[in-house]
Steps between C-alpha positions, in 0.01 A plus 500: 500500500888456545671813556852519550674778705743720412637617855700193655392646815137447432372094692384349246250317761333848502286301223348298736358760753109495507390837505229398756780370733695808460165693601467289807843602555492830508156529657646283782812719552300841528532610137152677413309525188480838363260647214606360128464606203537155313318196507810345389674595876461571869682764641630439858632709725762425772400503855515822681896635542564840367464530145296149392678321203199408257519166277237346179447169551382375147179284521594233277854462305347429168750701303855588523422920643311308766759241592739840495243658783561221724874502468452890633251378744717237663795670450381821703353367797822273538698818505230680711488187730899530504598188354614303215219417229559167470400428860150649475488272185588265731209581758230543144574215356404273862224674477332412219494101496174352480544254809260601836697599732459211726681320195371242204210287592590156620360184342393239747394178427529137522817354342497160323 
């Protein structure tokens, strides 16, 4: 699916945010799942501070209304979070590699 955006404002890289990862996230930073209505979503709410700023984070960004939810989603707890949206893509997207932790597994093994 290639979508396009219409709001220069919008990161492109936004694409490449794993919804899992962006669960992690919030799960990680006190955000808490609240009842949903939708299979297609989670609703989060922000952690406990006077009124609590809720979020849908889209299971899967299969189609475009999804991918649309997750621009909300990240865009809202930057804002929330007090910062610029492109730096908690910036935090997501390190997040999601594949690589342990520890880093790639090494090869050892006698050279010729």
């Amino acid at each position: 699916m290639t979508i396009r955006f219409r709001n220069p404002w919008i990161d492109p890289r936004v694409l490449d945010v794993r919804p899992a990862d962006a669960e992690v996230y919030l799960r990680n930073h006190g955000w808490q799942e609240a009842e949903s209505n939708s299979a297609q979503w989670k609703r989060f709410l922000a952690p406990a501070s006077g009124a609590r700023e809720a979020v849908l984070l889209p299971s899967a960004t299969t189609d475009e209304s999804l991918v649309h939810l997750l621009v909300e989603c990240v865009g809202k707890v930057a804002a929330w979070e007090g910062r610029y949206a492109g730096e908690l893509l910036n935090e997501l997207l390190a997040g999601s590699t594949d690589v342990p932790s520890n880093g790639p597994a090494s090869h050892t093994g006698a050279r010729h």
